[in-house]
Each structure stands twice: as structure tokens, then as C-alpha cells.
PyMOL Python script that loads the backbone (N, CA, C, O; Angstrom):
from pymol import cmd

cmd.read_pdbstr("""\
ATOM      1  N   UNK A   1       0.856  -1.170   0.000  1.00  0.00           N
ATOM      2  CA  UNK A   1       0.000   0.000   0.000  1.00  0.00           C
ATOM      3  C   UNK A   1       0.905   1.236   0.000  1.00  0.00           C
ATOM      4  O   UNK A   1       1.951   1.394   0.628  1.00  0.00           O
ATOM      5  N   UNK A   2       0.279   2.088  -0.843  1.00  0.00           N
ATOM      6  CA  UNK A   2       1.480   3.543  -0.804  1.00  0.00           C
ATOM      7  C   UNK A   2       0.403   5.173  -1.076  1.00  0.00           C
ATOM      8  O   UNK A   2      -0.201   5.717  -2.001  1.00  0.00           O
ATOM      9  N   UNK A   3       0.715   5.429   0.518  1.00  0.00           N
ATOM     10  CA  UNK A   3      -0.026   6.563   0.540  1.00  0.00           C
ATOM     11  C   UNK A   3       1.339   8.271   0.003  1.00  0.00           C
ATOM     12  O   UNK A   3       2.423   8.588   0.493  1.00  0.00           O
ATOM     13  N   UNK A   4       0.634   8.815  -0.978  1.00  0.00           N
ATOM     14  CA  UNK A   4       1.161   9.849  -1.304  1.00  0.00           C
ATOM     15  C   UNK A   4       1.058  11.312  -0.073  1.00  0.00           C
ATOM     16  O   UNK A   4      -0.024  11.899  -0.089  1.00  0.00           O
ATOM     17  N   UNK A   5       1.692  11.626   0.514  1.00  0.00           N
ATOM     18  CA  UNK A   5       1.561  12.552   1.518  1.00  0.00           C
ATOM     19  C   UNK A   5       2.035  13.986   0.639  1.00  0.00           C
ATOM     20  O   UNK A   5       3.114  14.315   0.146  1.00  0.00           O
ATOM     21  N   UNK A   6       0.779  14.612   0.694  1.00  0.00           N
ATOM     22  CA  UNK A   6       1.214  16.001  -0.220  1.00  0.00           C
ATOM     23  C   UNK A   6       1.691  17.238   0.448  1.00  0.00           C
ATOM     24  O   UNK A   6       1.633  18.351  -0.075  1.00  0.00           O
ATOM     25  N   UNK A   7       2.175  16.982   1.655  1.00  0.00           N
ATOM     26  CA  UNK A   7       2.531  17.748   2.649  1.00  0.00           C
ATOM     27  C   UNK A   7       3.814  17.630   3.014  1.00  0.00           C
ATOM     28  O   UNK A   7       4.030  17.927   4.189  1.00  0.00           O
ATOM     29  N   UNK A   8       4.852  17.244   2.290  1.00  0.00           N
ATOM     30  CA  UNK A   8       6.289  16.709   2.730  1.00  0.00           C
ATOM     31  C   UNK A   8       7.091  17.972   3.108  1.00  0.00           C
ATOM     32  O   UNK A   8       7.024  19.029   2.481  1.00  0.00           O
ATOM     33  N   UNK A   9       7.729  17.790   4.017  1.00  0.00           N
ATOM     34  CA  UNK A   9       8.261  18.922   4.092  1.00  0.00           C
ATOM     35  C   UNK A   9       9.548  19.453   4.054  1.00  0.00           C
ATOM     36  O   UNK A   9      10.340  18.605   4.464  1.00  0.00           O
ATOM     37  N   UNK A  10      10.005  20.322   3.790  1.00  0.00           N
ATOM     38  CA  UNK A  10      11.224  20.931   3.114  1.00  0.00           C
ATOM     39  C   UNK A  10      12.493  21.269   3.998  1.00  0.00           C
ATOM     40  O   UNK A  10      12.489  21.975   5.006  1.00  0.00           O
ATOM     41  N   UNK A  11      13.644  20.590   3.392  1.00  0.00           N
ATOM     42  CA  UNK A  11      14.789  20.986   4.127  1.00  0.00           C
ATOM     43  C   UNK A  11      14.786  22.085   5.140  1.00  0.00           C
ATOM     44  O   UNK A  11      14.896  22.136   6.365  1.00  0.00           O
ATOM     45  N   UNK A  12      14.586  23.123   3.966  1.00  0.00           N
ATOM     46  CA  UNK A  12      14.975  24.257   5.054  1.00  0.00           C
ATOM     47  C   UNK A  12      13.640  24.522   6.371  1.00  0.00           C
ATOM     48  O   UNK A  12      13.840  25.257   7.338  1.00  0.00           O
ATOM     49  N   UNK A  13      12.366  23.793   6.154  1.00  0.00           N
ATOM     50  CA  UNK A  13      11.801  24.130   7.250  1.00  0.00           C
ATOM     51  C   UNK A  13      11.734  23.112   8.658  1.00  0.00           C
ATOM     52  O   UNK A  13      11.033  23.158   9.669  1.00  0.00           O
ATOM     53  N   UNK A  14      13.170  21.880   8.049  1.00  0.00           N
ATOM     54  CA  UNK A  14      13.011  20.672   8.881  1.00  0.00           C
ATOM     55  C   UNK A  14      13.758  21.559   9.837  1.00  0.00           C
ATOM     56  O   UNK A  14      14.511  22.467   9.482  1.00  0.00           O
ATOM     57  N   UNK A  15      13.397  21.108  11.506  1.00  0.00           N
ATOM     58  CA  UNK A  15      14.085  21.463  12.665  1.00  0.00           C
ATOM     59  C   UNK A  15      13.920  20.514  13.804  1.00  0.00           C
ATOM     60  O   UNK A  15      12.852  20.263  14.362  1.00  0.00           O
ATOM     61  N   UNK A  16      15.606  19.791  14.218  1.00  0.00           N
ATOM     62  CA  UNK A  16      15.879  19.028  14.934  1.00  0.00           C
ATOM     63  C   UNK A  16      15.646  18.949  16.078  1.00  0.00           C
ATOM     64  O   UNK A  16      16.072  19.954  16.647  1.00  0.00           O
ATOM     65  N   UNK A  17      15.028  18.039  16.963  1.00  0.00           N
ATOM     66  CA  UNK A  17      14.605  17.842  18.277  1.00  0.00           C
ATOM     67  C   UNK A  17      15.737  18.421  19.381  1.00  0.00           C
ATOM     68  O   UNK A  17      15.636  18.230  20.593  1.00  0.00           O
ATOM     69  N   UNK A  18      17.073  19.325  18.600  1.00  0.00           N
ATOM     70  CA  UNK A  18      17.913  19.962  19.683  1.00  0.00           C
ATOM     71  C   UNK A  18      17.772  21.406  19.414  1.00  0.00           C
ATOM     72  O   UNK A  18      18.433  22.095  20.191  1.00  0.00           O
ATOM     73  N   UNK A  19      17.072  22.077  18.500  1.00  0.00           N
ATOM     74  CA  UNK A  19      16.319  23.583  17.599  1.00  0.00           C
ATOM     75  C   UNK A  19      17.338  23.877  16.693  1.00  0.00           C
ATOM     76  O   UNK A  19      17.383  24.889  15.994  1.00  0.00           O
ATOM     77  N   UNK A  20      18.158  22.972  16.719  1.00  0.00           N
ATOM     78  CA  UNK A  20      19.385  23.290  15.043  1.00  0.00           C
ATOM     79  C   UNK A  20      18.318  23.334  13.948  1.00  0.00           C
ATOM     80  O   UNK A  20      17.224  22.771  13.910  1.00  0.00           O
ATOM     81  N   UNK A  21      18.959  24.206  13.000  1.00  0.00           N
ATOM     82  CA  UNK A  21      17.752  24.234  11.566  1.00  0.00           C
ATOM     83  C   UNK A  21      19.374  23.736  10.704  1.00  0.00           C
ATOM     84  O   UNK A  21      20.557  23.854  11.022  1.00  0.00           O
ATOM     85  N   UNK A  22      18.691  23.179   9.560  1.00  0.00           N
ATOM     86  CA  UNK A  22      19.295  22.851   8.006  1.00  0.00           C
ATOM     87  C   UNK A  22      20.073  23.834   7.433  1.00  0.00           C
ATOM     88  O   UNK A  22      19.288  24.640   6.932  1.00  0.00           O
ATOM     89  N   UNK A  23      21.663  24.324   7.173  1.00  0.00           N
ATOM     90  CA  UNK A  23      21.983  25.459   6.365  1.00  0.00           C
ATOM     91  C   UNK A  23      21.228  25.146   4.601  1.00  0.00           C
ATOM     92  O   UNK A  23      21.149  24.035   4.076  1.00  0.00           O
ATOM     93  N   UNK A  24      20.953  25.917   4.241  1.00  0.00           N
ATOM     94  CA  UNK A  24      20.401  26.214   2.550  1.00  0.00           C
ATOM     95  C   UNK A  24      21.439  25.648   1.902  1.00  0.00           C
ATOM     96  O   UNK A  24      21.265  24.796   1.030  1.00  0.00           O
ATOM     97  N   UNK A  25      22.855  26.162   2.352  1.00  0.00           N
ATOM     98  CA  UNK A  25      24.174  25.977   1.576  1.00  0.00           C
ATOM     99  C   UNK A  25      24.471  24.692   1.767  1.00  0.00           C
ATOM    100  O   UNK A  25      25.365  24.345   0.995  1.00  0.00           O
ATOM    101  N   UNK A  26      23.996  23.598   2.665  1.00  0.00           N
ATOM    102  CA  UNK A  26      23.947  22.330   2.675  1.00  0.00           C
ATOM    103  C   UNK A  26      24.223  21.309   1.211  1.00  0.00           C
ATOM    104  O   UNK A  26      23.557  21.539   0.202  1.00  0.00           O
ATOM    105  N   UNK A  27      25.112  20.347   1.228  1.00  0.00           N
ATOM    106  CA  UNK A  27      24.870  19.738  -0.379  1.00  0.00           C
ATOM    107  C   UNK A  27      23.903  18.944  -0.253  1.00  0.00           C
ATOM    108  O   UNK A  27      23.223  19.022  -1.276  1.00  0.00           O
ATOM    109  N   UNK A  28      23.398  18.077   0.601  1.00  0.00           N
ATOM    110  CA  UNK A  28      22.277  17.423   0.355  1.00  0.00           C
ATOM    111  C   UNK A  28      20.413  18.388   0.240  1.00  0.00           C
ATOM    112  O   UNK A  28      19.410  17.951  -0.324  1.00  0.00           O
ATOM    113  N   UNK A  29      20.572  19.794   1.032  1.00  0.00           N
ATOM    114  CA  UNK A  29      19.589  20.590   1.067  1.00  0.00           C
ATOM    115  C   UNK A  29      20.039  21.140  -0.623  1.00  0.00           C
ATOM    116  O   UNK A  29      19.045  21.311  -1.329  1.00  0.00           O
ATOM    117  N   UNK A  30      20.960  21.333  -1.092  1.00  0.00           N
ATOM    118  CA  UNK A  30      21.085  21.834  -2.823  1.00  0.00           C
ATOM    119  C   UNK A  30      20.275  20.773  -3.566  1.00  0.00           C
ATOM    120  O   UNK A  30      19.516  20.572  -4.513  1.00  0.00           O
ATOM    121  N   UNK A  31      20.694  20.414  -2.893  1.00  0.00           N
ATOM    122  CA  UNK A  31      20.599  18.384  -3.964  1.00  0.00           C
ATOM    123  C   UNK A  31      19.210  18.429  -4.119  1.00  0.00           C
ATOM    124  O   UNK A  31      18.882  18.371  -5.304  1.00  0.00           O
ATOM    125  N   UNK A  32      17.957  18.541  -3.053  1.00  0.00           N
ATOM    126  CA  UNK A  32      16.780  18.507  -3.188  1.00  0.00           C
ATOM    127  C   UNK A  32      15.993  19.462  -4.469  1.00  0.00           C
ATOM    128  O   UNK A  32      14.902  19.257  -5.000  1.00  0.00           O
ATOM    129  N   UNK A  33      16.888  20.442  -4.695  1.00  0.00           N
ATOM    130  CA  UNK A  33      16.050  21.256  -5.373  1.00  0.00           C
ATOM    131  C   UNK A  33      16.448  20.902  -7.301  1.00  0.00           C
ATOM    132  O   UNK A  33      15.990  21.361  -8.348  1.00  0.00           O
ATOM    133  N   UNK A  34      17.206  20.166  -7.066  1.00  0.00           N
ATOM    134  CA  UNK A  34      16.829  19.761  -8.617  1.00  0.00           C
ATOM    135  C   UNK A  34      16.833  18.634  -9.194  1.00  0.00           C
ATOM    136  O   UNK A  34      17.145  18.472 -10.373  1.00  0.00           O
ATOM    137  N   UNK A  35      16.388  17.495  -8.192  1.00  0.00           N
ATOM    138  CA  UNK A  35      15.986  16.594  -8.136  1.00  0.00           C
ATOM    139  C   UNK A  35      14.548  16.082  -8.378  1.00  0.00           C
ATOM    140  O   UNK A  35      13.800  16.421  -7.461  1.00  0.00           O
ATOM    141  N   UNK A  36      14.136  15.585  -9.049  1.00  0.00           N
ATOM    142  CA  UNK A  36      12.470  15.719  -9.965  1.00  0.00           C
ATOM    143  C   UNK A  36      11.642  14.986  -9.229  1.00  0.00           C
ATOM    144  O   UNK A  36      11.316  13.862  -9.612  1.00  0.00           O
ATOM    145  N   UNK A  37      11.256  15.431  -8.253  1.00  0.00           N
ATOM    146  CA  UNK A  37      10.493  14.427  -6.875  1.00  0.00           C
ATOM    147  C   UNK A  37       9.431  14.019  -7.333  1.00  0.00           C
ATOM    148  O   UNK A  37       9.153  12.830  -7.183  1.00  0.00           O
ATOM    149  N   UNK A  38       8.436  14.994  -8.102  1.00  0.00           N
ATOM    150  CA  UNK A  38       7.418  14.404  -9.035  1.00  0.00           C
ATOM    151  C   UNK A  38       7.406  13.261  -9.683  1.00  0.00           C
ATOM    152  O   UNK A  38       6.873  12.208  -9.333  1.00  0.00           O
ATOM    153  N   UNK A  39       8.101  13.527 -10.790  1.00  0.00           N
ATOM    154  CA  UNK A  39       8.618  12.328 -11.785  1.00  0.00           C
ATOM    155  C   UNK A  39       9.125  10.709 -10.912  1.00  0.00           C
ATOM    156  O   UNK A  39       8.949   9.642 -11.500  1.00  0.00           O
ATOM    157  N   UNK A  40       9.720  10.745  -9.550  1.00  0.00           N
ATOM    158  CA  UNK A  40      10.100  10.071  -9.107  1.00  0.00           C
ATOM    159  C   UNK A  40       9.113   9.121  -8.410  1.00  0.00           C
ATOM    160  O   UNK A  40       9.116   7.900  -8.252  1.00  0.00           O
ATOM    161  N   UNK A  41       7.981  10.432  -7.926  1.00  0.00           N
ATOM    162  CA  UNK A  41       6.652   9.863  -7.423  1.00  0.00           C
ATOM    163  C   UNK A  41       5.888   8.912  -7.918  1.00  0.00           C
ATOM    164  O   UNK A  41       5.335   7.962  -7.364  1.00  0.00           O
ATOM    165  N   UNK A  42       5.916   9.356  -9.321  1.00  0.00           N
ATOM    166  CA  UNK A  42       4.738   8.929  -9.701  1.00  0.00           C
ATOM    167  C   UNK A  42       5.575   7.315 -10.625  1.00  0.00           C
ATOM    168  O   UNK A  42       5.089   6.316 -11.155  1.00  0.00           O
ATOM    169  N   UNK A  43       6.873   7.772 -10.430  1.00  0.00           N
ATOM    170  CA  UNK A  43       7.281   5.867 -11.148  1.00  0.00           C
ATOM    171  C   UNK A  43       7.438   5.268 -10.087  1.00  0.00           C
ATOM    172  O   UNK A  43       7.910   4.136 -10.197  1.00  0.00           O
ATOM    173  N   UNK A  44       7.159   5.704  -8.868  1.00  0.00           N
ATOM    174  CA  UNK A  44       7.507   4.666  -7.629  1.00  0.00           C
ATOM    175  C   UNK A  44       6.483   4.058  -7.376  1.00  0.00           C
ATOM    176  O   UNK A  44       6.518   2.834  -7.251  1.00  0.00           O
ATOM    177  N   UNK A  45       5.095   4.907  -7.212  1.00  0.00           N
ATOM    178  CA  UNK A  45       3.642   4.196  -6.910  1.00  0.00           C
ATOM    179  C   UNK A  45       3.498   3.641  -7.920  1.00  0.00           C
ATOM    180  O   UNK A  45       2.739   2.712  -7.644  1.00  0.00           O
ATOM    181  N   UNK A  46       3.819   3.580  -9.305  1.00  0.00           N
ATOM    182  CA  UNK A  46       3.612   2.637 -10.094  1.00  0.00           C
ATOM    183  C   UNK A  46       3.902   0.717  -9.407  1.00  0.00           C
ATOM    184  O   UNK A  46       3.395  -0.307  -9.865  1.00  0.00           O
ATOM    185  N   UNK A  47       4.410   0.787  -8.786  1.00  0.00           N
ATOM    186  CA  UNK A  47       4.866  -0.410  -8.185  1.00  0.00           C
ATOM    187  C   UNK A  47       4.132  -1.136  -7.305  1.00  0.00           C
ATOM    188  O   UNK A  47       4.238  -2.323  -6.999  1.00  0.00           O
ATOM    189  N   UNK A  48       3.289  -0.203  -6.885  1.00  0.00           N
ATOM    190  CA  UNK A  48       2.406  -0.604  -6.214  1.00  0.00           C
ATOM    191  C   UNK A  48       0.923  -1.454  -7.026  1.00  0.00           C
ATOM    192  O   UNK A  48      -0.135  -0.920  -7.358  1.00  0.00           O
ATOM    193  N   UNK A  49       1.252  -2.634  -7.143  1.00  0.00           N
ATOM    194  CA  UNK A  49      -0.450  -2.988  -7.543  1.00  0.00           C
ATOM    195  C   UNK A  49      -1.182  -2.515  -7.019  1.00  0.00           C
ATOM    196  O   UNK A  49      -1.765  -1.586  -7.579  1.00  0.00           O
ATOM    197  N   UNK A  50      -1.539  -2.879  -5.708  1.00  0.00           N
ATOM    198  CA  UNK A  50      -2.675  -2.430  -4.785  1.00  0.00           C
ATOM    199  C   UNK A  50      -2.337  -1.327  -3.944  1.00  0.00           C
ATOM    200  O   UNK A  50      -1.533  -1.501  -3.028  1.00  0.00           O
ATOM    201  N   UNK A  51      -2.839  -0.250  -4.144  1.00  0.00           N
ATOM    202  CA  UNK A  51      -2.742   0.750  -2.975  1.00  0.00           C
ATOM    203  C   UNK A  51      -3.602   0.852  -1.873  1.00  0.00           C
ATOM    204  O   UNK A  51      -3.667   1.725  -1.007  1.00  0.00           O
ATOM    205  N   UNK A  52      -4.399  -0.404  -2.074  1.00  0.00           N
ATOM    206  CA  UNK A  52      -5.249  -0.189  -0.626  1.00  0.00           C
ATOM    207  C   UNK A  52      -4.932  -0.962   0.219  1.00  0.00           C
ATOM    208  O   UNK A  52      -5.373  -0.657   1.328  1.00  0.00           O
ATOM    209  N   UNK A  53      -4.307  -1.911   0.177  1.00  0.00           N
ATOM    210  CA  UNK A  53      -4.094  -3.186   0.733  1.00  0.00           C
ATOM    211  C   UNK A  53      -2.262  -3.602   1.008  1.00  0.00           C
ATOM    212  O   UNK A  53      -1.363  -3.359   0.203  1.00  0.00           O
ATOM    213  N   UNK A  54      -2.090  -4.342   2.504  1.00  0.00           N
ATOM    214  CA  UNK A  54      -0.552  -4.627   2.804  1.00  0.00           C
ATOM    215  C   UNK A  54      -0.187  -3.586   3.772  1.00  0.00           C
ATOM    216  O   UNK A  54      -1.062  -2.752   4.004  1.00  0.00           O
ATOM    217  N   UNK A  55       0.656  -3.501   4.230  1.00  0.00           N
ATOM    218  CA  UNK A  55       1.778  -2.789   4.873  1.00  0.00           C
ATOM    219  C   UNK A  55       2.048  -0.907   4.588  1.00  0.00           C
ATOM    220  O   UNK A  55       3.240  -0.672   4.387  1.00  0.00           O
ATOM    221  N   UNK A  56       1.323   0.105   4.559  1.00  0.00           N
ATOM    222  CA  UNK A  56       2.345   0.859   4.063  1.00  0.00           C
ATOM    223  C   UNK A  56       3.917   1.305   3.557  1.00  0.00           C
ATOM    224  O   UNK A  56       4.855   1.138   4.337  1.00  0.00           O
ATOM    225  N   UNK A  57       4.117   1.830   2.324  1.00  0.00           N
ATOM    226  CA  UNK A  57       5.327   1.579   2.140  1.00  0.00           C
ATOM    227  C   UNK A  57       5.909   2.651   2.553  1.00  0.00           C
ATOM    228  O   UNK A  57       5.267   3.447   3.239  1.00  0.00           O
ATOM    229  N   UNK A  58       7.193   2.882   2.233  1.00  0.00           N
ATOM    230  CA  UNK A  58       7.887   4.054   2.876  1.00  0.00           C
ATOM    231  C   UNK A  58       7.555   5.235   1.773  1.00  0.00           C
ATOM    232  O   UNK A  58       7.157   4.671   0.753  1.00  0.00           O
ATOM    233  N   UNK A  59       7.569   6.478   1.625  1.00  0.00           N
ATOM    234  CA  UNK A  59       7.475   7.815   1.078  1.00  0.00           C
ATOM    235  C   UNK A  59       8.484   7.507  -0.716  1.00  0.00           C
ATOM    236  O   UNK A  59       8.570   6.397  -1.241  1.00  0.00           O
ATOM    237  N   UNK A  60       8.843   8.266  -1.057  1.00  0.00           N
ATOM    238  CA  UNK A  60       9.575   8.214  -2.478  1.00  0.00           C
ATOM    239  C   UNK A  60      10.464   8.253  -2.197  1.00  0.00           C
ATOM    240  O   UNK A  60      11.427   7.502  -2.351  1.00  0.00           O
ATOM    241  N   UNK A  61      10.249   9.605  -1.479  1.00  0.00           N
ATOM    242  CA  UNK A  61      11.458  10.418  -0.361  1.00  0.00           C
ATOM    243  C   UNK A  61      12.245   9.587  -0.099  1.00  0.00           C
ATOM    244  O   UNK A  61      13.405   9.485  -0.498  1.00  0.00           O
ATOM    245  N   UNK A  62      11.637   8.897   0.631  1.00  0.00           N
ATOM    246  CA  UNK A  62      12.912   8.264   1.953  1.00  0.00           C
ATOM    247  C   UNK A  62      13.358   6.842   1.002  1.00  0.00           C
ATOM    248  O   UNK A  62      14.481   6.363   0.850  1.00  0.00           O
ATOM    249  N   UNK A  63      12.321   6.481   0.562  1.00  0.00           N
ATOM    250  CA  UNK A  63      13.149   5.231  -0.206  1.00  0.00           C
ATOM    251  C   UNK A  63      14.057   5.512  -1.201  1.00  0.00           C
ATOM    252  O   UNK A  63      15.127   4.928  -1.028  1.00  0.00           O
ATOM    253  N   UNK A  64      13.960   6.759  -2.967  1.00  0.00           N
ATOM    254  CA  UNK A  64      15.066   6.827  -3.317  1.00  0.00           C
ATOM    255  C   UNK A  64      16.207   7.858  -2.779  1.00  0.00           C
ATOM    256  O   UNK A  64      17.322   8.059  -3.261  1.00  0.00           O
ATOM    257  N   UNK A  65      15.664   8.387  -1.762  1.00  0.00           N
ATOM    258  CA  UNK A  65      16.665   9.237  -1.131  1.00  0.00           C
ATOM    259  C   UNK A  65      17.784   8.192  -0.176  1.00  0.00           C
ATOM    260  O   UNK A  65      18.728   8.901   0.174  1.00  0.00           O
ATOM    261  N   UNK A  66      17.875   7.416   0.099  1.00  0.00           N
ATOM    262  CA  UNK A  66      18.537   7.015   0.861  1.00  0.00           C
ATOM    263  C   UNK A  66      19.043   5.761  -0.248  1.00  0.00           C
ATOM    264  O   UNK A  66      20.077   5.122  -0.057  1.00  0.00           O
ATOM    265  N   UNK A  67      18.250   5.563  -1.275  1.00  0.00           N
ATOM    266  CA  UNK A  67      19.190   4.503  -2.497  1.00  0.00           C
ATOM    267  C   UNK A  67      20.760   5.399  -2.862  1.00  0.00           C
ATOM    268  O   UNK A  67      21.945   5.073  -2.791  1.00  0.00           O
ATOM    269  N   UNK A  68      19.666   7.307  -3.485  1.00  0.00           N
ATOM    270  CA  UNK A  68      20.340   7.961  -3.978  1.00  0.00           C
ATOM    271  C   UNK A  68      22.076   8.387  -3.017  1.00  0.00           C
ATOM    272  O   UNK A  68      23.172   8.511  -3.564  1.00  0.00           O
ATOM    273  N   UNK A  69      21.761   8.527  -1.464  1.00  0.00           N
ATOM    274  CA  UNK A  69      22.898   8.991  -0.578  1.00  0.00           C
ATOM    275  C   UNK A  69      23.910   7.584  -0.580  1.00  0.00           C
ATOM    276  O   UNK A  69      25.114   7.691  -0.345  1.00  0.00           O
ATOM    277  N   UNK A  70      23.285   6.310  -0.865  1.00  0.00           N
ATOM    278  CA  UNK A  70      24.018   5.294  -0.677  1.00  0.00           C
ATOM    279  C   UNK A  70      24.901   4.796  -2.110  1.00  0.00           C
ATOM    280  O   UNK A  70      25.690   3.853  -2.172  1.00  0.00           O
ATOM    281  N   UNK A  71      24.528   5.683  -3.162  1.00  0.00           N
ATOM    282  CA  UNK A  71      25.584   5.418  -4.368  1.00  0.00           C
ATOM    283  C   UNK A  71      26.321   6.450  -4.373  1.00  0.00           C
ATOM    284  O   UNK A  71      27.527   6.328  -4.588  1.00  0.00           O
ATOM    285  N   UNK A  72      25.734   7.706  -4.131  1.00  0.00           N
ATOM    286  CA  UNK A  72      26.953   9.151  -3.830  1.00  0.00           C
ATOM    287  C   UNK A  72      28.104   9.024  -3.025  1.00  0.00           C
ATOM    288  O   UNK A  72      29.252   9.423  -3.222  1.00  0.00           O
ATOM    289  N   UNK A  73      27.585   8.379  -2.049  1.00  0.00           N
ATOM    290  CA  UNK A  73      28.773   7.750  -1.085  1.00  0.00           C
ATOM    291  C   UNK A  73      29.897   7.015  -1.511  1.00  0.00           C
ATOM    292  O   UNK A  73      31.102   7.233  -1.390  1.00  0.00           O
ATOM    293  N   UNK A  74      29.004   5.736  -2.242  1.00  0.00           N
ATOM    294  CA  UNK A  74      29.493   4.519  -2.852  1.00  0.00           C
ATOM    295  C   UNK A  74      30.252   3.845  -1.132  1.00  0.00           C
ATOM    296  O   UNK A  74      31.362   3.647  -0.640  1.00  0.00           O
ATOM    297  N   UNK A  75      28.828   3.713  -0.768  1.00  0.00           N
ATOM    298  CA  UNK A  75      28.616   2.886   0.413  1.00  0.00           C
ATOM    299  C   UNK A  75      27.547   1.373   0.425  1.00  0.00           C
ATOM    300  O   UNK A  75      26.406   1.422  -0.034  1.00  0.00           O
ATOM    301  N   UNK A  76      27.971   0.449   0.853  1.00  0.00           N
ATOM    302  CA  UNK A  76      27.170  -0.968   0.505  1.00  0.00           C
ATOM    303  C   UNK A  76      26.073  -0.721   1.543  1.00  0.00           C
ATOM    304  O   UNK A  76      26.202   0.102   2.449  1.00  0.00           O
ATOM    305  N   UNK A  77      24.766  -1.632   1.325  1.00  0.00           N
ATOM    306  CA  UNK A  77      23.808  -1.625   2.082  1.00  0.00           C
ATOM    307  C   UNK A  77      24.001  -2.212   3.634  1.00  0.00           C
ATOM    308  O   UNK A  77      23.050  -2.216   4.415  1.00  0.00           O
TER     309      UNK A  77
END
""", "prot")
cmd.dss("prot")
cmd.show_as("cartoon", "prot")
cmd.util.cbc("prot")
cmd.orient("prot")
């Protein structure tokens, strides 16, 4: 099951449970902005047969974002 949350929210307005905020000049906060989150969206729920049914899956976000930080790295799973 894969619910689309149209409310995701943005680097610069994320703020850490110690009140640190995100610098803009950040490379992974750059990285977000020209990265085609749309386009990414909508081939990820493709995967989903059933969206009503199973487990929720994780966001686009977090699933190719953390594929994407783990080849930039060129770090193994």
C-alpha cells in the first residue's frame, strides 16, 4: 500500500529535536532542489499494484533518497 503525503516537508523548514535548523548551503539541502520528486513519485507508486491493501510503504522520499545517498557515497547496504 502507498499513501502519497502532499505535505512533505522541506529541508529548510526541517528542525531538529535539539532547535538546530538545516543550512540552505547544505549539499544534500542543494541536492533537493533539482531533483524531480514528481517524476520520481509517480514511477515509484507505479509499483504498487494495490494501494489499498498490505503494509504501508515508505514515502519516495525516503526510499530513493537514501538509495540515492548510498551510491553518492558509494557505500554498501
Amino acid at each position: 500500500m502507498y499513501k502519497h503525503n502532499p505535505h512533505q516537508l522541506e529541508f529548510v523548514e526541517f528542525k531538529s529535536p535539539f532547535g538546530t535548523k538545516l543550512k540552505a548551503d547544505n549539499r544534500w539541502v542543494e541536492l533537493t532542489s533539482i531533483i524531480p520528486w514528481d517524476a520520481i513519485e509517480d514511477l515509484y507508486k507505479e509499483n504498487f499494484s494495490n494501494l489499498k491493501r498490505g503494509q504501508e510503504a515508505y514515502s519516495s522520499r525516503i526510499a530513493f533518497g537514501a538509495l540515492f545517498i548510498k551510491e553518492k557515497l558509494a557505500i554498501t547496504d
